[in-house]
VOPA-180461 format. One record per residue (C-alpha): residue in three letters; y, x, z. Coordinates in Angstrom, 3 decimals, padded with zeros to 6 digits. Layout:
<pt 'Ala',<Y,X,Z>>
...
***
This chain:
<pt 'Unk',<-058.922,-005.816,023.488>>
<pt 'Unk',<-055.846,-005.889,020.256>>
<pt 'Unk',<-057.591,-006.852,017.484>>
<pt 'Unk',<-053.879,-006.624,015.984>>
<pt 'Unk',<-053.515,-002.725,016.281>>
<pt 'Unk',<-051.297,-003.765,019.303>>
<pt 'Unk',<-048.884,-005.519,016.627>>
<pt 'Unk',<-047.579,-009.031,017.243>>
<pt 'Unk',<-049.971,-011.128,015.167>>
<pt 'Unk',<-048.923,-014.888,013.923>>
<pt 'Unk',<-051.811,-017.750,015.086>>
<pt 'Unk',<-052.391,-021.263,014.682>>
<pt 'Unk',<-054.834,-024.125,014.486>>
<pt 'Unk',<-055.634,-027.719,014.243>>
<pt 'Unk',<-058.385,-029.695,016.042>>
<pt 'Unk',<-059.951,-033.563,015.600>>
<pt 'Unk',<-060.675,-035.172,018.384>>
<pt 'Unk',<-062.702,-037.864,018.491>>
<pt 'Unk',<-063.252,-040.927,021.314>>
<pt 'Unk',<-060.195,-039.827,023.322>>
<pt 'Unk',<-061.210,-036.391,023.044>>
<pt 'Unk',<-065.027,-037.004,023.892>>
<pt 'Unk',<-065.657,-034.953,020.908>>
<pt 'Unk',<-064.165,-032.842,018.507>>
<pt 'Unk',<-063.933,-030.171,016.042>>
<pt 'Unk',<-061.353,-027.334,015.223>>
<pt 'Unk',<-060.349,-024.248,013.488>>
<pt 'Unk',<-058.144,-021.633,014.720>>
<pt 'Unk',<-057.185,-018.116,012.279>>
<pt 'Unk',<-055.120,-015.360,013.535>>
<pt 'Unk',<-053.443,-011.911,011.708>>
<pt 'Unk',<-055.687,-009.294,011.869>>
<pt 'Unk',<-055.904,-005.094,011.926>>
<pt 'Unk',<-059.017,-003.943,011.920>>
<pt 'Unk',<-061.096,-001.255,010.493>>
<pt 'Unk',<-063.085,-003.464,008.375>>
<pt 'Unk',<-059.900,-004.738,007.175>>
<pt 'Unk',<-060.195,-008.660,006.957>>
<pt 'Unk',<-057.024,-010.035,006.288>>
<pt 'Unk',<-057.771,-012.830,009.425>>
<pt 'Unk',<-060.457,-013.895,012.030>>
<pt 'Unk',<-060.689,-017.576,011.120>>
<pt 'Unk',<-063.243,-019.441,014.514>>
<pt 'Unk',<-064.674,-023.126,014.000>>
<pt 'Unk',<-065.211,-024.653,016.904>>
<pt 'Unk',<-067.035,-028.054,017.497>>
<pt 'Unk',<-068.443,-029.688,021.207>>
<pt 'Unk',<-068.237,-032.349,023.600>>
<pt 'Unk',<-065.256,-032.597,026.792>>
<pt 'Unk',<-067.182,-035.215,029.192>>
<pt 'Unk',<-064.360,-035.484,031.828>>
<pt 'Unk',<-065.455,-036.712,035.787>>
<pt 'Unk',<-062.336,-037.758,037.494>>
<pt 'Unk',<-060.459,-034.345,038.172>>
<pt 'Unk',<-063.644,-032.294,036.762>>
<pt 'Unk',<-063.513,-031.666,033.219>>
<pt 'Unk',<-066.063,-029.674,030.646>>
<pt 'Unk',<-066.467,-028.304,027.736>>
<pt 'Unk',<-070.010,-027.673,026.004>>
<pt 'Unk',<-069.225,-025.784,022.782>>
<pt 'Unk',<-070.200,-023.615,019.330>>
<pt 'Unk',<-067.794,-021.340,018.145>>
<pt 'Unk',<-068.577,-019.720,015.036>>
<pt 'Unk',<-066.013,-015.833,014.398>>
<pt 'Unk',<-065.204,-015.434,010.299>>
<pt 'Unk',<-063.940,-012.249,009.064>>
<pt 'Unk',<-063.015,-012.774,005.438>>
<pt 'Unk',<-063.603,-010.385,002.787>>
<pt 'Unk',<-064.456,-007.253,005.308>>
<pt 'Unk',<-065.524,-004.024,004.075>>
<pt 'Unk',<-067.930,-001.934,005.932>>
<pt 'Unk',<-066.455,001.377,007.205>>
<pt 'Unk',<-068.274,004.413,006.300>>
<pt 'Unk',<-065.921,007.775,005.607>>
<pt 'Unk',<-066.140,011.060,004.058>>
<pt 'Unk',<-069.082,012.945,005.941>>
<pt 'Unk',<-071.242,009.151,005.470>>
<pt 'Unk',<-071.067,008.163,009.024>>
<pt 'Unk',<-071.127,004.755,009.352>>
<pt 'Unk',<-068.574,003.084,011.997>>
<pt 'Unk',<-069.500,-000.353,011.417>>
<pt 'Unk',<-071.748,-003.017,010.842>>
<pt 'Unk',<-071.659,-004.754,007.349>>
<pt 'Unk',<-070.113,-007.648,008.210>>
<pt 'Unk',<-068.638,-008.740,012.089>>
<pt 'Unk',<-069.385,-012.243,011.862>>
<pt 'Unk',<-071.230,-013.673,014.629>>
<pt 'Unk',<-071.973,-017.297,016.176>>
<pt 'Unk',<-071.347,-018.104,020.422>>
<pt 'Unk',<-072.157,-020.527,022.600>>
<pt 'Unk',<-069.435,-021.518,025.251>>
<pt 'Unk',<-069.771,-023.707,028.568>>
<pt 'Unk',<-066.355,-024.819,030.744>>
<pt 'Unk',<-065.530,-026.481,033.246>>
<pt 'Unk',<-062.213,-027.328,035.389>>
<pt 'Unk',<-061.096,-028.747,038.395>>
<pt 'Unk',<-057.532,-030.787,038.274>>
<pt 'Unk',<-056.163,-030.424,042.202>>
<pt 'Unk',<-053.075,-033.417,041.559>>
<pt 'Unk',<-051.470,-032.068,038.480>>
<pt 'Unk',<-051.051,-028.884,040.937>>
<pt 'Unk',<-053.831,-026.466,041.021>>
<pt 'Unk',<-056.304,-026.146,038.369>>
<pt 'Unk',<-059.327,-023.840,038.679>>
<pt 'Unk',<-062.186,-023.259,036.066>>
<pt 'Unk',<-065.542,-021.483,035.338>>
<pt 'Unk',<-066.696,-020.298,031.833>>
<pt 'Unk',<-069.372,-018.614,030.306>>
<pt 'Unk',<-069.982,-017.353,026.785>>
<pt 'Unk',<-072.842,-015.908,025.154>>
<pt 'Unk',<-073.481,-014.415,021.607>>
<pt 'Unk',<-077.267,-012.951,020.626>>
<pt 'Unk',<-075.353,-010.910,017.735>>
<pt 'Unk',<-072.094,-009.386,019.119>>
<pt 'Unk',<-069.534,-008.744,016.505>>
<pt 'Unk',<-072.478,-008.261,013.910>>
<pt 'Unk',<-074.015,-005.772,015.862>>
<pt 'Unk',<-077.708,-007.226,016.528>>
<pt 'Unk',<-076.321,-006.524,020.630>>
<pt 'Unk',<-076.401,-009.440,022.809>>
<pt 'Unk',<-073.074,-010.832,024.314>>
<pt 'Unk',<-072.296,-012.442,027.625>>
<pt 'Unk',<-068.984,-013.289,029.264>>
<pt 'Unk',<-068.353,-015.073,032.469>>
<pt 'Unk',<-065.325,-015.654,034.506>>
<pt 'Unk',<-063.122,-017.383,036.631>>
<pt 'Unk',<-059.549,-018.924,035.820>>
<pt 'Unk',<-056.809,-020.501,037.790>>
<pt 'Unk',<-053.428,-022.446,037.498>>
<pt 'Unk',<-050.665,-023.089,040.275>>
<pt 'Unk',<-047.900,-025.873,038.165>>
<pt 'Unk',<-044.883,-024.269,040.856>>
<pt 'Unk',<-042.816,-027.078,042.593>>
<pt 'Unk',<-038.984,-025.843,042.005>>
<pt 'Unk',<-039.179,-026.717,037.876>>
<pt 'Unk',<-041.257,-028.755,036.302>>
<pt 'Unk',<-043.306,-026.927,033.487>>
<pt 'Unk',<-043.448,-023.442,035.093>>
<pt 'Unk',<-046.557,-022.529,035.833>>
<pt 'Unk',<-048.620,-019.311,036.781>>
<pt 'Unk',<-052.452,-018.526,036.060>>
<pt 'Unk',<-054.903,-015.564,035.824>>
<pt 'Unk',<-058.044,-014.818,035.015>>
<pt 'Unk',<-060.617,-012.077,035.835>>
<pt 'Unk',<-064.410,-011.611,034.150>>
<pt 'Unk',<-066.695,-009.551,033.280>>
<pt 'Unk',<-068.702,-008.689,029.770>>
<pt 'Unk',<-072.172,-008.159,029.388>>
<pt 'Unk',<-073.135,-006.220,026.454>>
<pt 'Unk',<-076.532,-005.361,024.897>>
<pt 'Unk',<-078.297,-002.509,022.671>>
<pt 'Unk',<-077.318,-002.589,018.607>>
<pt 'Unk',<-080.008,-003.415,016.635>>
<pt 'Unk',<-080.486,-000.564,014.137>>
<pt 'Unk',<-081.803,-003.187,011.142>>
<pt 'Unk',<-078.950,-004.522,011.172>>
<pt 'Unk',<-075.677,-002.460,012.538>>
<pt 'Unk',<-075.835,001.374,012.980>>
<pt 'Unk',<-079.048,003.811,012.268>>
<pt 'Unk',<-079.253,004.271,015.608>>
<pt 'Unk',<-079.517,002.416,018.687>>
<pt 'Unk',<-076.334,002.240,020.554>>
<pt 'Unk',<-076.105,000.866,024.406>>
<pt 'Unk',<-072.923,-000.905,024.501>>
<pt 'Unk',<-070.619,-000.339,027.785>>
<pt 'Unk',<-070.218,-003.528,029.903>>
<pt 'Unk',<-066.644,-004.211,031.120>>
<pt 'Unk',<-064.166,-006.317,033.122>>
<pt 'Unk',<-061.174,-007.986,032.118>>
<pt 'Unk',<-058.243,-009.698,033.864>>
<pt 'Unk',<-054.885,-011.563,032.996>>
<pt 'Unk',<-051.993,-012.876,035.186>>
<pt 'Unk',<-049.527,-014.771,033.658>>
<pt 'Unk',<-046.257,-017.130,034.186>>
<pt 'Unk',<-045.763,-019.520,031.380>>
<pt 'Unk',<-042.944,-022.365,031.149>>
<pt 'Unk',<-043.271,-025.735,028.760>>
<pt 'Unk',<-040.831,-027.593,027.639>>
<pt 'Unk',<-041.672,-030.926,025.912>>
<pt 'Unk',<-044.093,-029.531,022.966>>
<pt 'Unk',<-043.414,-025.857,023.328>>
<pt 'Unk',<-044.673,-022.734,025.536>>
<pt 'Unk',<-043.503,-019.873,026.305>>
<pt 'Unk',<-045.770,-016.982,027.851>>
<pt 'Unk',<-045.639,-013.745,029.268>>
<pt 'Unk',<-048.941,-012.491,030.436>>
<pt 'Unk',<-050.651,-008.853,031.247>>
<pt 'Unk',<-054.299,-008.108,030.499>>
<pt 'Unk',<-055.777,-005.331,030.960>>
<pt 'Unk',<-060.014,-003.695,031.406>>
<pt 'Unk',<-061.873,-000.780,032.993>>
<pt 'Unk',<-062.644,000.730,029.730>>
<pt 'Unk',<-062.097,004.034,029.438>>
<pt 'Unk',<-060.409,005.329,026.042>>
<pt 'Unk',<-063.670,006.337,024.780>>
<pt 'Unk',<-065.836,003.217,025.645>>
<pt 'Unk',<-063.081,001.102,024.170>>
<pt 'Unk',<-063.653,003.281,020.853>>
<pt 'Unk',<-067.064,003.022,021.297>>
<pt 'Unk',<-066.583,-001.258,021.007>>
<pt 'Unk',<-063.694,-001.443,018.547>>
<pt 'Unk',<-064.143,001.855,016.356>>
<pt 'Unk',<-060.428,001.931,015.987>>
<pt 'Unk',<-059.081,003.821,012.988>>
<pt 'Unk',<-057.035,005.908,014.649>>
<pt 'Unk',<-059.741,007.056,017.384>>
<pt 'Unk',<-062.120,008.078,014.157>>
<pt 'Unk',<-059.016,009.676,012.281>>
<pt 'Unk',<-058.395,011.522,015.350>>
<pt 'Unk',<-062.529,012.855,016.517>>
<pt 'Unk',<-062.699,013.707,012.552>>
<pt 'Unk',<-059.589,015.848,013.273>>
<pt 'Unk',<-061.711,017.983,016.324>>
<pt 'Unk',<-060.127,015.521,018.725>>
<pt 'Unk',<-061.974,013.344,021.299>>
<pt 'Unk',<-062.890,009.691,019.378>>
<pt 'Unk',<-060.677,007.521,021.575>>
<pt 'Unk',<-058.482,004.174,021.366>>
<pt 'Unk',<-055.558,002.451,023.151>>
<pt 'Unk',<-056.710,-001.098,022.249>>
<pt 'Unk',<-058.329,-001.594,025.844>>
<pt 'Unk',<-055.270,-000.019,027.448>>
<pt 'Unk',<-052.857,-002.409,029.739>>
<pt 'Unk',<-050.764,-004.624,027.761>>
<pt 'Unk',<-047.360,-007.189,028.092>>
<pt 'Unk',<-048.157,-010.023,025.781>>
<pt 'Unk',<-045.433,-012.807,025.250>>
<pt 'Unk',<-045.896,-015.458,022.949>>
<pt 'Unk',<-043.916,-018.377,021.799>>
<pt 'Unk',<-046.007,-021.495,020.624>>
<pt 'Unk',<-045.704,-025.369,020.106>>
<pt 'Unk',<-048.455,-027.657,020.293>>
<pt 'Unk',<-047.982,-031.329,017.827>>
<pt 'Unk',<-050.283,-034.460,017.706>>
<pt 'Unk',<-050.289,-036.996,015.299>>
<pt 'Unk',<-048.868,-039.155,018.186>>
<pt 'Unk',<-046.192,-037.036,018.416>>
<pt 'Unk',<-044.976,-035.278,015.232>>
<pt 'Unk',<-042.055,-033.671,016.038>>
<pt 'Unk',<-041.619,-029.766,017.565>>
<pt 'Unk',<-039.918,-030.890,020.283>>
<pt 'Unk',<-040.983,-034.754,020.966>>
<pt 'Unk',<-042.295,-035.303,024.271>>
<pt 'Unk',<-046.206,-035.027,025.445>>
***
């Protein structure tokens, strides 16, 4: 689901770990384009990464900040969208490390106020990694879930209630590191129709479009080729391109 307006978007973070990554804390922001118009979604994470021989997981808090949004409401006073989208989630992880070879994981998130909305949240799904044998750092992985969505609350989002539509997702993926830096070329894609993706994003062009006579639609849940380009430093290793 773009929250970019399906326009590349620029990310990056930094994270403290603590007792060899027993425990730590982070913040990650990424270029927005949304109809509230923040200029970023900024997340804070903190948790704990207990690690069993191959099993490893992750017991988090991730709290979403939209900076400076403005609630949508246009000419004829329909409201599109909550007054702010900021909202708090719980997240639970685990892996399992095969011999530096296969990696497969479980995750589950869960939100009690979606995206501001007063609707409850919960996503669960499954992950896996093959590291392929003919060049080091090449690597493909998926992932397929599934998102559990409640009712708005009408207090605190929209005047009326509003059943969100529940949806899967799925991504498949080849990526290739070298030393501190990743490239990736992945596909994701959902179930949503064009409508029930309008119905989650409220994407300006969808309500520019229904306020035209048209059907209230969006492309943000449509299939998509993402590649991205990234680099990943420690304060072990400073340099772009010193080794891991």
């Amino acid at each position: 689901m773009s929250q970019s307006d399906r326009k590349p978007a620029i990310q990056g973070g930094a994270e403290l770990q603590i007792y060899d990554n027993l425990f730590y804390v982070g913040v990650w922001a990424s270029s927005v384009d949304l109809v509230t118009n923040p200029p970023a979604e900024i997340d804070f994470t903190a948790g704990i990464r207990p690690k069993f021989g191959p099993v490893t997981f992750d017991l988090g808090v991730i709290q979403y900040y939209y900076p400076d949004e403005s609630r949508y409401i246009d000419n004829l006073g329909t409201i599109w969208t909550p007054k702010n989208t900021d909202f708090m989630e719980i997240a639970g992880k685990v892996s399992y490390n095969w011999e530096d070879k296969v990696t497969i994981g479980a995750n589950v998130f869960y939100a009690w106020n979606w995206l501001g909305t007063g609707a409850s949240g919960t996503y669960a799904s499954g992950t896996a990694k093959y590291n392929l044998p003919f060049l080091e750092g090449l690597s493909v992985s998926g992932e397929f879930g599934r998102y559990w969505l409640g009712t708005t609350n009408t207090n605190i989002a929209f005047p009326v209630a509003i059943r969100l539509p529940d949806y899967n997702y799925w991504n498949v993926g080849l990526s290739y590191t070298w030393k501190n830096l990743t490239a990736d070329i992945r596909y994701h894609d959902t179930n949503l129709s064009k409508s029930k993706c309008f119905t989650l994003t409220s994407d300006p062009s969808g309500i520019t479009r229904g306020n035209a006579g048209g059907a209230y639609g969006s492309k943000w849940c449509n299939p998509t080729v993402v590649g991205s380009l990234s680099f990943d430093i420690t304060a072990s290793s400073l340099g772009v391109f010193a080794p891991k």
